[in-house]
C-alpha positions as CSV (number, residue, x, y, z in Angstrom):
1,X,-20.3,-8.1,-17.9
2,X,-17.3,-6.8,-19.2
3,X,-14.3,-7.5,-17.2
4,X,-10.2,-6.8,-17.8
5,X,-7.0,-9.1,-16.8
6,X,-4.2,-7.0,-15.5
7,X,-0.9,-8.5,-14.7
8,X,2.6,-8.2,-13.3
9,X,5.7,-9.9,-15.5
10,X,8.0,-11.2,-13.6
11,X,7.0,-13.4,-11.3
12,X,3.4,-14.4,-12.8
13,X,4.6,-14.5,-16.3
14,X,8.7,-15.2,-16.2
15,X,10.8,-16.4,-13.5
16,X,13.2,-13.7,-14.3
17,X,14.1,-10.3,-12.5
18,X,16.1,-8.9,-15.1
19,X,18.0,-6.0,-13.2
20,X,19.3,-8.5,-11.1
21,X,20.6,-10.5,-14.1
22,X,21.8,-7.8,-15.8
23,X,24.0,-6.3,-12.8
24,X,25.1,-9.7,-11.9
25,X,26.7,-10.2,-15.8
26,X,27.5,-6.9,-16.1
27,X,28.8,-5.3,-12.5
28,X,31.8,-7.2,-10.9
29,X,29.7,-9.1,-7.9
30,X,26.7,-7.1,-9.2
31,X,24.7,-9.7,-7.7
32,X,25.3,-8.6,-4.5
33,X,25.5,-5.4,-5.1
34,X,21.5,-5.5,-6.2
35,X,20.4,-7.6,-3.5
36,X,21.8,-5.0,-1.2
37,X,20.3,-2.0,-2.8
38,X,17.1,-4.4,-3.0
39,X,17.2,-4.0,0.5
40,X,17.5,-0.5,0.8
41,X,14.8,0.1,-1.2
42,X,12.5,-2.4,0.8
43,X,13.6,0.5,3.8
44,X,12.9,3.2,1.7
45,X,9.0,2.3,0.1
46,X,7.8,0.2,3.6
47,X,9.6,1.8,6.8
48,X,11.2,5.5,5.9
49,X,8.3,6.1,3.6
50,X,10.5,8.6,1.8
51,X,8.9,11.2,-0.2
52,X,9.3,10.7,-4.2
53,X,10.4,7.3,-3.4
54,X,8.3,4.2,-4.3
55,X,8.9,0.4,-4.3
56,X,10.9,-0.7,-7.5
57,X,13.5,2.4,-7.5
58,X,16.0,0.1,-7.3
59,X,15.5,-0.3,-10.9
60,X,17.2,3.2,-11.1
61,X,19.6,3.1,-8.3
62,X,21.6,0.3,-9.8
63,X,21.6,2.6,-12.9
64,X,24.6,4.5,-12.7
65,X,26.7,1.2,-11.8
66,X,24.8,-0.5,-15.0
67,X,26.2,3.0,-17.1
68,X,30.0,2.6,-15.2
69,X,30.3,-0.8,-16.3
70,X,29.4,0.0,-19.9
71,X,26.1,-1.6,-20.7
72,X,23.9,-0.2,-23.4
73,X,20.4,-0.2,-24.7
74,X,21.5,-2.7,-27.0
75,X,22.8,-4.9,-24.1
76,X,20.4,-4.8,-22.5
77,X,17.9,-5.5,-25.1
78,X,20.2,-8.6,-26.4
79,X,20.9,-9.7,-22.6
80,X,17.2,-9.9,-22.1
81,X,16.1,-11.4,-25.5
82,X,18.5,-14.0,-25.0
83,X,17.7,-14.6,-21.0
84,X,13.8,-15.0,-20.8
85,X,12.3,-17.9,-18.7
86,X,8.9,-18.0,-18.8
87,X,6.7,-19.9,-16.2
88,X,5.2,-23.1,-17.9
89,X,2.0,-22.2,-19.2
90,X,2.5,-18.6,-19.4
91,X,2.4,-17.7,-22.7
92,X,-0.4,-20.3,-23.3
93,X,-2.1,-18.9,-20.4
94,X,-2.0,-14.9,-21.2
95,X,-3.0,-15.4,-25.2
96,X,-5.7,-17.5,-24.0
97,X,-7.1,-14.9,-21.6
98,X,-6.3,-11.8,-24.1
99,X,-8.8,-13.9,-25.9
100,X,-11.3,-13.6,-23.6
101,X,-11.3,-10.3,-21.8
102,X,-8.6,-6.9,-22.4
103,X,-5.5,-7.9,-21.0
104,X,-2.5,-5.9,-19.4
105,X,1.4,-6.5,-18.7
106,X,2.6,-4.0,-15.8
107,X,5.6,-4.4,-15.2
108,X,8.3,-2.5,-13.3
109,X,11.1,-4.5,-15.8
110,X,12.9,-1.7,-18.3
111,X,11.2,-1.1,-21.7
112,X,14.0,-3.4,-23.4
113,X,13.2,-6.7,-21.3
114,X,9.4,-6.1,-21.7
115,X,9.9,-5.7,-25.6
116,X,11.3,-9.0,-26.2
117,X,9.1,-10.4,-23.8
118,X,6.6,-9.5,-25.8
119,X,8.0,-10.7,-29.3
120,X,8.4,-14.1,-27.4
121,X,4.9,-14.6,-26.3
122,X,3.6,-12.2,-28.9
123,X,1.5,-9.9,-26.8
124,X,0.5,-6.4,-27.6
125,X,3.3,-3.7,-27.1
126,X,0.9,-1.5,-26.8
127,X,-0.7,-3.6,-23.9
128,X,2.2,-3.2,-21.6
129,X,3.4,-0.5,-18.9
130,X,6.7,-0.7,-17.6
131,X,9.9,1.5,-17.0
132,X,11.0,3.3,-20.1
133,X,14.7,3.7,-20.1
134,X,17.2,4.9,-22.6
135,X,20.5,4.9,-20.5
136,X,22.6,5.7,-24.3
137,X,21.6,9.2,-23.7
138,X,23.2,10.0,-20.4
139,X,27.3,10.6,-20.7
140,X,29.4,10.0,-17.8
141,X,33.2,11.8,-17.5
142,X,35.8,9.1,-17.0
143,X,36.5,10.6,-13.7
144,X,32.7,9.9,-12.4
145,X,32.9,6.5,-13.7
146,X,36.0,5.8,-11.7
147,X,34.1,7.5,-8.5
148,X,31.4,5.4,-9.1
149,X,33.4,2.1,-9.0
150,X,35.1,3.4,-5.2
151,X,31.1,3.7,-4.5
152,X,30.6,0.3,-5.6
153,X,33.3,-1.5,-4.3
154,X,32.3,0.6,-0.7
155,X,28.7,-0.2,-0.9
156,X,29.7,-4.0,-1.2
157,X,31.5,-3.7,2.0
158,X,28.7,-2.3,4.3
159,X,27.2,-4.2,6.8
160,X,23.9,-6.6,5.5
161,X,20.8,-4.9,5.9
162,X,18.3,-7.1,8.1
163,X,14.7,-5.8,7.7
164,X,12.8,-7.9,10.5
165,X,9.3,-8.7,9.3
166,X,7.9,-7.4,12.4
167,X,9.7,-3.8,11.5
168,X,7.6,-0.8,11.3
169,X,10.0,2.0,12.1
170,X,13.6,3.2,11.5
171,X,14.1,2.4,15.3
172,X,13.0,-1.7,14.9
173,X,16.1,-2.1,12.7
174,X,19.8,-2.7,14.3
175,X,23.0,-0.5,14.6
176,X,24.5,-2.4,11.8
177,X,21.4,-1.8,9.7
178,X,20.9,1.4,10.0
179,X,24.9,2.2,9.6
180,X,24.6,1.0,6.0
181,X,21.1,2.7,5.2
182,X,23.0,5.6,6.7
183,X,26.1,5.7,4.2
184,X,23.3,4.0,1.3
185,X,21.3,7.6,1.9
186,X,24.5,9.9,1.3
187,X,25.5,7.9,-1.7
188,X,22.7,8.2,-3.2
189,X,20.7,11.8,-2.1
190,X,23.7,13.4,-1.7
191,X,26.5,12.1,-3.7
192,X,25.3,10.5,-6.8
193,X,21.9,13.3,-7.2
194,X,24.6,15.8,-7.8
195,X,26.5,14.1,-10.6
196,X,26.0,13.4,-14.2
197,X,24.7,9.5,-13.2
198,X,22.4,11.5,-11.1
199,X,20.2,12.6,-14.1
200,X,19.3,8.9,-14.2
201,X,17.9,9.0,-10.3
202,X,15.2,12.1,-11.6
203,X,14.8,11.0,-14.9
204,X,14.1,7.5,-14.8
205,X,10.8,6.8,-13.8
206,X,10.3,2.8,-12.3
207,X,6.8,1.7,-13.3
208,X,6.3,-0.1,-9.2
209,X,4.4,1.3,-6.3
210,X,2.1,4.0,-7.0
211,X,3.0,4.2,-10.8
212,X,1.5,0.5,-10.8
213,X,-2.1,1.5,-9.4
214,X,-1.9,4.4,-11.8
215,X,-1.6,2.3,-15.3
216,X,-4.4,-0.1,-13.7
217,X,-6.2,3.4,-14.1
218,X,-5.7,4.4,-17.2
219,X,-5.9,1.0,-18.4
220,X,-9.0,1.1,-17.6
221,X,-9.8,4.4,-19.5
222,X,-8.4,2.6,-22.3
223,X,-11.3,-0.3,-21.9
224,X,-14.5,1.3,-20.0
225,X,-14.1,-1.2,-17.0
226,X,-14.8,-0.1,-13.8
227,X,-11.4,-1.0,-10.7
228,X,-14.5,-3.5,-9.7
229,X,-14.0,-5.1,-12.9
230,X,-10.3,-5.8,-12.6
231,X,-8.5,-8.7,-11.7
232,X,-4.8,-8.0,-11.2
233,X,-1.9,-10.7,-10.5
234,X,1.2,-9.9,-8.5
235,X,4.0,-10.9,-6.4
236,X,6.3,-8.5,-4.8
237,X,5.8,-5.3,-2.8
238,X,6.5,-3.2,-6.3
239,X,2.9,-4.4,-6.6
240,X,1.2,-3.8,-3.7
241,X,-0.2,-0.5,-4.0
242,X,-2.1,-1.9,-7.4
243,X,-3.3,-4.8,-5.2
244,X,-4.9,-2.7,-2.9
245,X,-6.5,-0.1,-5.4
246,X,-7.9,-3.1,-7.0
247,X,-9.0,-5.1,-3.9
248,X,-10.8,-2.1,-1.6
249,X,-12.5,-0.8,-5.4
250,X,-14.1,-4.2,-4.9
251,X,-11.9,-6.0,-7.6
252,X,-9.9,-9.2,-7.7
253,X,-6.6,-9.1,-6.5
254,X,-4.3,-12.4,-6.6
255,X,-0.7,-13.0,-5.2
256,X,1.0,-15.8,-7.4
257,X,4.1,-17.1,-5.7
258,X,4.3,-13.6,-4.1
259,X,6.3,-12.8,-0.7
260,X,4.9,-11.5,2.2
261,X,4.2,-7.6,0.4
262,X,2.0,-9.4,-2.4
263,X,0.6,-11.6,0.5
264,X,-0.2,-9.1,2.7
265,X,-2.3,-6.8,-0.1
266,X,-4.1,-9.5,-1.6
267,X,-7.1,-11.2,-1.3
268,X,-6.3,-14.7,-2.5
269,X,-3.0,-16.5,-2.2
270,X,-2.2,-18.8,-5.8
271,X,1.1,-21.1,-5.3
272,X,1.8,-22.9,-8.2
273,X,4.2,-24.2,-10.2
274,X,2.5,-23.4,-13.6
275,X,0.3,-20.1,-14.9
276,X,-2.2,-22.1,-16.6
277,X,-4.2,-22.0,-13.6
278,X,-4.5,-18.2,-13.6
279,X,-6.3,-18.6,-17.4
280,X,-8.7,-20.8,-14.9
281,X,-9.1,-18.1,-12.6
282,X,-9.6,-15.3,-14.9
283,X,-12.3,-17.7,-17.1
284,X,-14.0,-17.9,-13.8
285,X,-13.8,-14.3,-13.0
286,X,-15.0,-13.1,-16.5
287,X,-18.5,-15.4,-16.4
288,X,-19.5,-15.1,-12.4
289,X,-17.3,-12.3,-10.8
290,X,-15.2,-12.1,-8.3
291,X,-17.8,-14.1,-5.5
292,X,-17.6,-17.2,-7.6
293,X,-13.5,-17.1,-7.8
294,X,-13.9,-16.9,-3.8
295,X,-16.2,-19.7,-3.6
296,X,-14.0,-22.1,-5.3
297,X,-10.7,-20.8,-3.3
298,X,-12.7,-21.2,-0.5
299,X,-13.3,-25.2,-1.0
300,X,-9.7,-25.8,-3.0
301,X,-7.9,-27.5,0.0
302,X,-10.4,-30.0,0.8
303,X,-9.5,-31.7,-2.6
304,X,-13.2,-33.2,-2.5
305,X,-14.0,-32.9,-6.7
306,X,-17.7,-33.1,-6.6
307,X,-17.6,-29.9,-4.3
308,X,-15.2,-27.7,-6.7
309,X,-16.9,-25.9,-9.2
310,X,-16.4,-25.9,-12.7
311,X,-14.3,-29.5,-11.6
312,X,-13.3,-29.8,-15.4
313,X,-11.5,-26.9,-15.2
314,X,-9.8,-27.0,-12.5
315,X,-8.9,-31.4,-12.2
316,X,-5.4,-31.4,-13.7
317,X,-4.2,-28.8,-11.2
318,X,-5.6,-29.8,-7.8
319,X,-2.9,-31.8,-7.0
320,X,0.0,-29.1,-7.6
321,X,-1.8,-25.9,-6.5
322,X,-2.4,-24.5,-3.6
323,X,-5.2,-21.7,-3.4
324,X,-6.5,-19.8,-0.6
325,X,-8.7,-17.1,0.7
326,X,-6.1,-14.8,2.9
327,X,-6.8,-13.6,6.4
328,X,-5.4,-13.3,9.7
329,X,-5.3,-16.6,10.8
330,X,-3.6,-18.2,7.8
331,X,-1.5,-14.9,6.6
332,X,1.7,-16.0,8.4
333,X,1.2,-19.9,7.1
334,X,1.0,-18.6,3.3
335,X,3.6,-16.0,3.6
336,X,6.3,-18.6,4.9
337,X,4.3,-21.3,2.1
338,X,4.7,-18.8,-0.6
339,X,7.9,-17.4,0.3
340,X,9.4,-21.0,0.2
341,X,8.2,-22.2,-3.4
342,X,9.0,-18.6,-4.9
343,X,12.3,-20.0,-4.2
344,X,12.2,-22.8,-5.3
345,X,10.7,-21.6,-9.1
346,X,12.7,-18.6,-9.5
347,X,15.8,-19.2,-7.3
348,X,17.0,-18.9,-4.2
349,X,18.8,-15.4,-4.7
350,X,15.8,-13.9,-7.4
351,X,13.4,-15.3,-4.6
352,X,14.9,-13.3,-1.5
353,X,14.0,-9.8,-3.5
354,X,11.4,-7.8,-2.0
């Protein structure tokens, strides 16, 4: 049976999410600054639903405060290569499975951070979707740039945006909310879309949502595989449509330390502190299918040896690991399980992103 491995980067393979890192070295408080417009965006893909917009745009939203600040390709391309932390295991665990079955990197990270990624670990350029960016071509007047650092230093100042996890609607969300998703939409759709730095907002195409399920696709054409042959790790709601393609085509699809989005999309929850135990997974997926990977999620907790399968395999990582067929009566448990240890592996502030 021939069978592919299709995987998100950060999170499953790095505890990095290089936007974040870059706009909180290169933007004064750009931290913050992210984490807000992380927000927005969560509003944007999950309540609002706005047309053209997808989970992950923030990766081009923060772009014209990365371009007003001065970063560069090359920045970013040095910043990254010098700023990778892999998950233990990772790169053991991904040239082992490339090994066994075609493997995949999909990634919603810019092209620069994915490239040395991929010199690190040495995995397959070609193997890898992501979002191609080449900000050296757009030119901002000095007088936009200045704009753009009043926008900054204004977007900093409005009110926190709270997204309940109970929200479905604009009208679940508070006045204070919806004041700053209010001023956030002008910025950007009607401000920002009609300057130079706008070129960035059409232009720039983040590989997250939609884009996600439709390299799983082509992937695909690339191998022969059928979506029922594909097992695809994530962790965040720029993965959630992928999870779902994967999961109702009849497919395997895993959260690994993912927050509620990943959670909620998945079929089995994976919490661990290490990435060797995905290589496990996918061995076990490759030789019996997707049944067998059920089967053993399904008698993980009960830490009883002689009733796991393939025990060999599997031994060392009992004790550290939590795995777990998802449904309704433990989905709240493993969100607020999951949502707790991606924390604690990739930070508290890296964690809190949607």
């Amino acid at each position: 049976m021939k069978r592919q491995f299709n995987t998100d980067c950060e999170g499953p393979i790095s505890k990095n999410d290089n936007a974040f890192e870059l706009s909180q070295e290169f933007i004064p408080q750009g931290g913050e600054l992210f984490a807000k417009l992380s927000k927005y965006d969560d509003f944007l893909a999950d309540i609002s639903k706005k047309p053209g917009y997808k989970a992950g745009d923030t990766l081009k939203l923060i772009l014209p405060f990365l371009k007003a600040y001065g970063v560069t390709d090359a920045v970013i391309g040095d910043f990254s290569a010098k700023n990778i932390l892999l998950v233990p295991d990772a790169d053991v665990a991904l040239t082992y499975v490339s090994l066994i079955m075609p493997t995949f990197i999909i990634s919603t990270s810019y092209r620069p951070y994915i490239n040395a990624l991929c010199e690190i670990i040495k995995f397959p350029i070609e193997n890898t979707y992501c979002t191609e960016l080449a900000i050296n071509k757009y030119k901002i007047p000095e007088v936009e740039i200045n704009y753009l650092k009043k926008l900054h230093d204004e977007i900093l100042e409005l009110p926190t945006i709270d997204i309940p996890a109970s929200a479905k609607i604009r009208e679940d969300l508070d006045y204070e909310t919806l004041k700053s998703i209010d001023r956030l939409d002008a910025i950007f759709w009607y401000e920002i879309i009609n300057m130079a730095s706008g070129k960035m907002l059409e232009e720039v195409n983040p590989v997250g949502g939609i884009e996600k399920a439709e390299a799983i696709k082509r992937s695909c054409e690339k191998t022969g595989c059928k979506l029922s042959d594909v097992m695809y790790i994530g962790d965040s709601i720029t993965d959630t449509e992928a999870m779902r393609l994967v999961k109702e085509s009849g497919g395997l699809a895993v959260s690994f330390n993912g927050n509620r989005y990943a959670i909620k999309a998945s079929e089995i929850a994976c919490i661990s502190p290490r990435a060797m135990i995905l290589a496990a997974l996918a061995t076990v997926f490759l030789n019996d299918g997707f049944e067998k990977v059920r089967d053993i999620a399904s008698v993980w907790e009960y830490r009883k040896r002689s009733k796991l399968p393939e025990k060999e395999l599997f031994e060392s990582m009992l004790e550290n690991t939590t795995l777990k067929i998802i449904d309704d009566s433990n989905m709240e448990e493993l969100i607020a399980q999951s949502e707790k240890f991606r924390k604690q592996v990739r930070g508290e502030k890296i964690g809190k992103l949607g």
